[in-house]
N, C-alpha and C positions, 0 to 999 in steps of 0.2 A: 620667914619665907612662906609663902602662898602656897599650899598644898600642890601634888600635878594636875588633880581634877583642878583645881579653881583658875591655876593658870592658863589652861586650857582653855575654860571658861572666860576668859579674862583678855582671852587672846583678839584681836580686832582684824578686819577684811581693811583693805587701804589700797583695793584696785576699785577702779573705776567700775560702775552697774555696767550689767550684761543688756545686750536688745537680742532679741529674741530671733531665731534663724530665718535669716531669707526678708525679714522687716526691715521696711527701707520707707523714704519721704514721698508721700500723697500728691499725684499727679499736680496738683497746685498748689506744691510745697513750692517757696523759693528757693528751698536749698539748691544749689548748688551741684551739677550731676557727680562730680566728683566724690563731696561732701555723702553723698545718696549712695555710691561705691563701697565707700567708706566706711560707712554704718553699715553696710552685709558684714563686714570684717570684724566691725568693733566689738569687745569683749571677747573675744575666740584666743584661745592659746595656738599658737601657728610657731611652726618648727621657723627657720632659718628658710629653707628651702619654698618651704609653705606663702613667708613671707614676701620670698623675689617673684612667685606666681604673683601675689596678689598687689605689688609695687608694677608689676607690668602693665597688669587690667587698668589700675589707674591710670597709671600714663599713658596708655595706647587704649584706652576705653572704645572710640567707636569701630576701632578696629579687633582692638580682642574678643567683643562680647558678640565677632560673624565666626571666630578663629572653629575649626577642630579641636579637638583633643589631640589630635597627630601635630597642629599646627601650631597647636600656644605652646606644647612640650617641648617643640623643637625651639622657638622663638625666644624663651625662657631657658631652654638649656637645662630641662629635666626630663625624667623618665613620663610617660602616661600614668601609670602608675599614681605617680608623685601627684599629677594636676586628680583623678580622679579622687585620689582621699584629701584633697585640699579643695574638692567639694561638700566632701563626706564630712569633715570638719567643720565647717559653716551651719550643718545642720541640712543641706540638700544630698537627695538621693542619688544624688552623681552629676556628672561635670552639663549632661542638656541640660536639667533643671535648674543651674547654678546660670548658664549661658540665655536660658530662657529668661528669667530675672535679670540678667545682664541688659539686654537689648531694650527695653523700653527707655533705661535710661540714658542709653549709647542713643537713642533714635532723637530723644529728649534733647539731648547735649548738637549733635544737629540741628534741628527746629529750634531750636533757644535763637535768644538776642545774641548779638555776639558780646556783651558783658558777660555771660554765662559759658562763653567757652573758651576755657580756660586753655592757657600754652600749657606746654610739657614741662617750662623753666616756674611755671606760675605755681603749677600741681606741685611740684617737687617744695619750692621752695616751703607751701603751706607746710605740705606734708612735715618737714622738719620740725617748723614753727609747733605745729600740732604735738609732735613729740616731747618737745620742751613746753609745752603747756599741759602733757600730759605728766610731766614729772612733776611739774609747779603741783598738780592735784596731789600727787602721791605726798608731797611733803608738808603740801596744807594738813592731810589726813594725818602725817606723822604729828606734827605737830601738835592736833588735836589730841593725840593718844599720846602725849607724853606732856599734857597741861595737869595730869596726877604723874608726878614720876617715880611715886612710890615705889613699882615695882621693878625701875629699874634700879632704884639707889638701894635695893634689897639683894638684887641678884648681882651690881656690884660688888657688894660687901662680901656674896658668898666665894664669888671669882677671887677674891683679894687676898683670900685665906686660902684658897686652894694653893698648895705649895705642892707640886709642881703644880700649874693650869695648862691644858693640852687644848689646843686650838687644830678645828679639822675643818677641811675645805679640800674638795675632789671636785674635776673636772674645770668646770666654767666658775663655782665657787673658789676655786684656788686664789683668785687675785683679791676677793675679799678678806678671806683666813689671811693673808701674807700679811696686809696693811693693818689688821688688827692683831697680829704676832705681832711685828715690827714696833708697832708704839704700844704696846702692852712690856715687851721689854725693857723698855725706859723706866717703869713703873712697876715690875712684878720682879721678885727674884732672880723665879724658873719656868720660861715660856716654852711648851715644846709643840714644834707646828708639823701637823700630818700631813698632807698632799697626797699619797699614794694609800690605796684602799686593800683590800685582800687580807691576807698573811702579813703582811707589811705593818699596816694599821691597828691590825689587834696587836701583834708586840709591844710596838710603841705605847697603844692602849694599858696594855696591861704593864709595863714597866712604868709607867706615870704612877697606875694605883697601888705599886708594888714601893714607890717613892713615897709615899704620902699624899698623893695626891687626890683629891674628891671630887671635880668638874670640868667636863669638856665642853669650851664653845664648840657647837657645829655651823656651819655655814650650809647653807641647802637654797641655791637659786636654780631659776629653771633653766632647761630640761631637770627635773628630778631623777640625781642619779640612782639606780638600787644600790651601786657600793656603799652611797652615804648612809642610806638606809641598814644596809647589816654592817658598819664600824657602828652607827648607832648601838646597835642593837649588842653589839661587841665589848662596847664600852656599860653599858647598863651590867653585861654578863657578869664583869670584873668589879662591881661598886662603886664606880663612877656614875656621877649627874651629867643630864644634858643639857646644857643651856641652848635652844637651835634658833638660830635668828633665819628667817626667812619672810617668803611672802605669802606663805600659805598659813590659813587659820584651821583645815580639816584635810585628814590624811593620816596615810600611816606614820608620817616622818612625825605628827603634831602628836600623833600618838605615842611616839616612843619617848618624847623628850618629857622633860620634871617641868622646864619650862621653856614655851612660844614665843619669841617677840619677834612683831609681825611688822613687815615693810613691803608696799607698794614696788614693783620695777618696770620700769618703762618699758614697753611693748609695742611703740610705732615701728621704731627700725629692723632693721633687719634682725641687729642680734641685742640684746637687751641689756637698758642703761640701769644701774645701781644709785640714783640719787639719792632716792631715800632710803635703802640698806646701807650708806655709808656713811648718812650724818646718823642712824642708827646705831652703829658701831662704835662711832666716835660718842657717840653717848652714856655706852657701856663704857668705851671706855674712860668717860670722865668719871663716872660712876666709881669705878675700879680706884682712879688715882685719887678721891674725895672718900674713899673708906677708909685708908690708912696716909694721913694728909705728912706725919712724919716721915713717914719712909720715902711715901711718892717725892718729897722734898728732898732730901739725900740721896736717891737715886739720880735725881733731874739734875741736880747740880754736879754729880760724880762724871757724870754723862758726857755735862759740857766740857768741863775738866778736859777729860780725855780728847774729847772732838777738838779741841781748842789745841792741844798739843802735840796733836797726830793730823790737824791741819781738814780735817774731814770735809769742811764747806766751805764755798765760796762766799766773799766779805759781801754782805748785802750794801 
């Protein structure tokens, strides 16, 4: 196994490049006013909330970028508050200078040809499309980083000996941690899945290491929660390793773990897609079930046994 420094080191970015705040397409750019919206936004972490601001401007462009601040809050159905730090976020010093850069391209989108202005049904649809070509990148990127997969068939191997292996996922990571308990059961002895953070989570933590146990997956997608952060930290206290799959390469969470592996998550929509943290998962997990090839065998077959005689699925 790769030292934590080397991991660390080892660890790879697989979001899409940042542009830079308030940079948008040059008066005799073709793009596209929407596309030119778009790119104010792109690369920024934008809460949920943050997001339905910024899916309005789009769609309602030459009308949001006259709006107030009283006006787009109401229109959107958030606090002022809310639209001013989801200026502040973009890199503008508040919501005029954000609506100041708004308006040339809203006047733009006016004066264009009418191929250049786009319906509300036209905007939306890209928009989607966009988002699914923005996963297609994150899995390009995965893919690259896992054309050596040395390191995962390493931190397989360490997951596979872990007897108990404790899988933790809090918050919005909860449905990742599930589906990677779920088929690590198949394959592992003694899976035990955390969901709940606090006093909760160190117990469980500490009865894992109290079991024999040596390594916890964590799951850490964004918003980054602090509880993920001190069961981390929880789990290090008691002798346990962290394996943290997420999509962050620097921070405090890349800091606590032994080791990083890093996934891309889609960030057009509202609330954010897992394409490439799941075929990442599943890679671990093949990982897991190609270190101990006899057991994983015996287990899978014990499996269907059961399923087959307690009726579990439907006959394909």
């Amino acid at each position: 196994m790769p030292s934590r420094q080397q991991a660390r080191a080892q660890a790879s970015a697989i979001t899409p490049g940042r542009q830079a705040p308030g940079a948008e397409a040059s008066p005799t750019s073709p793009t596209a006013p929407a596309d030119r919206v778009r790119a104010l936004f792109g690369g920024h972490r934008l809460s949920p909330a943050q997001r339905r601001i910024a899916q309005y401007i789009v769609d309602h462009l030459t009308e949001a970028a006259f709006l107030s601040i009283t006006d787009l809050a109401e229109r959107v159905g958030v606090s002022q508050p809310s639209v001013t730090r989801f200026a502040s976020s973009l890199g503008f010093s508040g919501y005029p200078a954000l609506r100041e850069a708004l308006q040339p391209i809203a006047l733009s989108s006016v004066a264009g040809s009418p191929d250049a202005r786009e319906t509300r049904e036209e905007i939306r649809r890209n928009e989607l499309q966009a988002a699914v070509d923005a996963e297609i990148e994150n899995l390009e990127s995965l893919r690259r980083t896992l054309a050596d997969p040395g390191r995962i068939l390493d931190i397989g191997r360490e997951l596979a000996r872990s007897v108990p292996l404790t899988v933790l996922g809090l918050r919005i990571s909860v449905s990742l941690a599930e589906y990677f308990a779920y088929a690590a059961r198949r394959i592992h002895p003694d899976v035990r899945l955390v969901t709940r953070g606090g006093s909760v989570a160190y117990d469980a933590l500490l009865q894992s290491r109290e079991a024999g146990g040596t390594w916890v997956v964590a799951f850490a997608m964004p918003r980054h929660a602090n509880e993920t952060l001190a069961a981390m930290q929880a789990a290090r206290s008691t002798g346990l390793r962290v394996a943290l799959i997420t999509d962050l390469t620097l921070g405090a969470l890349v800091d606590e773990a032994d080791v990083a592996l890093t996934a891309g998550t889609g960030s057009r929509l509202v609330f954010d897609s897992y394409a490439a943290p799941g075929v990442l998962s599943a890679a671990v997990l093949q990982a897991m079930a190609d270190a101990d090839p006899v057991r994983t065998q015996s287990r899978l077959e014990g499996y269907e046994q059961v399923a087959e005689q307690h009726d579990f699925f439907l006959e394909d």
